[in-house]
N, C-alpha and C positions, 0 to 999 in steps of 0.2 A: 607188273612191277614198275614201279615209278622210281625217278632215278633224278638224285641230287646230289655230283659231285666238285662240289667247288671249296674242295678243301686239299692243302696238300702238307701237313704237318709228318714230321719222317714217321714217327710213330702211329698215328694211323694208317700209313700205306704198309707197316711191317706186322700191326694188328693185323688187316683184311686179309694179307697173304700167311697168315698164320690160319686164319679163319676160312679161308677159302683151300689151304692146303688138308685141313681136317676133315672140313664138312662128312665126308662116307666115313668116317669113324662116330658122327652123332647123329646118325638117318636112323638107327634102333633105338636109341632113347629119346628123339622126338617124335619117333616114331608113338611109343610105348604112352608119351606124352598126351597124343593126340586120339588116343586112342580112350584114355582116363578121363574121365569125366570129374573126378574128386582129384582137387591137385596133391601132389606130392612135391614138395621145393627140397631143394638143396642135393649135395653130393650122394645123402642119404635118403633119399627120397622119405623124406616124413610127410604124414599123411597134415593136411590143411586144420583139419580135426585139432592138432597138435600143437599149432602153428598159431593158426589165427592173425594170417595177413591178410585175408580178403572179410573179417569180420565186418568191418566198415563201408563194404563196397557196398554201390547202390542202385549199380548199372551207370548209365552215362555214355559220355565219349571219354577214350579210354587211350593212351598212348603206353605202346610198348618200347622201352628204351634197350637196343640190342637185344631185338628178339630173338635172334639166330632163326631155330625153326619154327617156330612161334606157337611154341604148345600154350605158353602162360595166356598169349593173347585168345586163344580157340576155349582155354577155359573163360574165359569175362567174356567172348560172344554168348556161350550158353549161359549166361548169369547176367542177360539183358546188358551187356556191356554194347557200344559201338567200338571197338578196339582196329587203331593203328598201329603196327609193325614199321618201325626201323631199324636197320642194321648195317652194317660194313661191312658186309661180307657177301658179294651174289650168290656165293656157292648155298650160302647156307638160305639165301632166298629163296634161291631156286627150289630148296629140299620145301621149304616151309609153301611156295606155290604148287606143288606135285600134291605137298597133304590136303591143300586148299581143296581141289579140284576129287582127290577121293573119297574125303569127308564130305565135300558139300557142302564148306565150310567157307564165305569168303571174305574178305574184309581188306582194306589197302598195305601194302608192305612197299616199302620205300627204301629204297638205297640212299643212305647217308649215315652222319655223324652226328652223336647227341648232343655234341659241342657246338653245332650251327644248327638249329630246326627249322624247317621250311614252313612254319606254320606260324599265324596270327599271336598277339598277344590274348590268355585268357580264351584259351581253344581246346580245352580238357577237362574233364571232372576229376582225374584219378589218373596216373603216371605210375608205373611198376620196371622192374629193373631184378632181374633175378641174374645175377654176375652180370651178363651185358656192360650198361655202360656205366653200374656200378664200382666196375674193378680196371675196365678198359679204355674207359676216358678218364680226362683231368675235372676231379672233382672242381675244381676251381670254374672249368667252363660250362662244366653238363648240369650242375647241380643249378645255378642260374637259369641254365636254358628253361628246367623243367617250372622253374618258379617263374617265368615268364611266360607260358603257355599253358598257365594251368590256372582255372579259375580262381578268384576268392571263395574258401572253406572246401577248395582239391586236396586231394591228398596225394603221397609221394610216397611210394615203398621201394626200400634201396637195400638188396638182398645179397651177401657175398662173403668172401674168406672175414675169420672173424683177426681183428686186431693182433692176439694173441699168438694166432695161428701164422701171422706174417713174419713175429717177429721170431719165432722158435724153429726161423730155418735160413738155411742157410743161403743166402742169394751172394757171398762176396764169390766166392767160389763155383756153385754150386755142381760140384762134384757128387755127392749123395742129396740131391735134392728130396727131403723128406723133412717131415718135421719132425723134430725133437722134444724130447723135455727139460729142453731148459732154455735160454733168452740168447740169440745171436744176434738181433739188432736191435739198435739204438732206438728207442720210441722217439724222442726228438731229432726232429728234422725229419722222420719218417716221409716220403712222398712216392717216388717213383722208383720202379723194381723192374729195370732190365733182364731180358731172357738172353744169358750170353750166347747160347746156341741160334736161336732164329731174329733176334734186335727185338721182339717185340716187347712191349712194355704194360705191367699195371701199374695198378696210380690203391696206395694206402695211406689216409692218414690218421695220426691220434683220435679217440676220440672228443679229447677238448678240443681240437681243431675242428671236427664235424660237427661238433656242435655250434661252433662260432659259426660258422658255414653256410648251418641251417640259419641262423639267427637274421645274419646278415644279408641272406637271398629271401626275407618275409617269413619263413617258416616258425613253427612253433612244432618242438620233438614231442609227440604222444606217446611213444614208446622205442624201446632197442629189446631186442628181444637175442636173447645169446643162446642158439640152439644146441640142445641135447637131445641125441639121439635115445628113444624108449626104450624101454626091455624089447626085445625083442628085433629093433633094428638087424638088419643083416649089412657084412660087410660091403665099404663100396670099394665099385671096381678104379677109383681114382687113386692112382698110386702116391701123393703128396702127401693124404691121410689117413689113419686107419682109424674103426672104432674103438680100441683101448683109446684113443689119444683123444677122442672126439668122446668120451664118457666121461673124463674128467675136467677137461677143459673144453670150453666152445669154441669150434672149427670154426662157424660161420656163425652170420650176424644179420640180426634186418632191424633199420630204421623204419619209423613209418611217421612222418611227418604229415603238419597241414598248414595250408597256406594261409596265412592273415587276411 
């Protein structure tokens, strides 16, 4: 494990020790992860079938942005990918180099932040981001980075809580942290959502600002895809959402962008 810390923003040090305080609460479902050969993404694990985020893949060099235990990465090694792992979290490295070494499975994971990458301009064919540093960094620095180390005609898939789902909960207080059916915050200005309990922080914004975003960092949007769980979905064990709420409205969300 390679290691690149020359960052010291307060909310990435309260990320890491968030991430590193959980890690043995996500050793069974990246576990479960590494084990699957056909991905399942999100809270609800939908099958790829479903999904159609890696339609476009075509192997490559591959950056995983906040891989934690780096199942997504272990799926695009078997799919001819060359896939890099970064993350902020050692705990969760360390889970992801124990799978390396049982699998037989191995590829670079790097300690750092998506907001400074230690890598070349135009050094990737494909960038992926399944929560990571989609919801944990400041889109304003990571989404740049990705558009800077990523070849002309890469792509960029940015997979996480959907818009909707940020706003129908309650972060002023958050006393019953759950999402609701109905609207508790403001779309505009929407940006960053402190955890009053541990400081840590994600990063949401509209999506006409993500679009500008894209726009702005070279990209061109090919799709948003606003996930609904199938018939047959089974509850997940993540207590923020439930399927009633995630039937009718979409919890989670994935861009998948490409570079000019």
């Amino acid at each position: 494990m390679e290691v690149n810390d020359d960052y010291s923003e307060g909310y990435v040090r309260a990320n890491r020790e968030l991430w590193n305080n959980a890690a043995n609460d996500y050793v069974d479902a990246g576990y479960e992860g590494w084990l699957d050969n056909a991905p399942k993404w999100g809270v609800f694990q939908i099958p790829e079938t479903e999904v159609g985020l890696l339609k476009e893949f075509q192997g490559g060099d591959v950056l995983e942005l906040g891989c934690g235990t780096a199942y997504v990465s272990a799926w695009l090694a078997r799919r001819d990918g060359n896939p890099i792992g970064i993350d902020n979290s050692p705990a969760q490295l360390a889970t992801a180099a124990s799978f390396q070494k049982e699998f037989k499975l191995e590829f670079p994971l790097i300690f750092g932040n998506a907001e400074s990458l230690p890598f070349n301009d135009e050094s990737f064919d494909f960038a992926i981001s399944e929560y990571g540093a989609s919801i944990w960094c400041d889109p304003y620095r990571w989404i740049p980075e990705a558009a800077r180390v990523l070849r002309p005609g890469g792509r960029l898939v940015a997979f996480g809580n959907s818009v909707l789902l940020v706003l129908c909960q309650d972060w002023e207080t958050q006393e019953e942290f759950e999402t609701e059916e109905k609207l508790l915050q403001s779309q505009f200005g929407m940006f960053r959502f402190e955890d009053l309990a541990d400081n840590s922080v994600e990063f949401h914004i509209s999506h006409g600002e993500q679009i500008q975003l894209f726009r702005s960092c070279g990209f061109e949007v090919e799709d948003l895809i606003e996930i609904k769980p199938p018939v047959g979905t089974e509850e997940t064990k993540y207590p923020f959402v439930d399927l009633e709420w995630a039937s009718k409205w979409p919890a989670e969300e994935a861009w998948i962008v490409r570079k000019k």
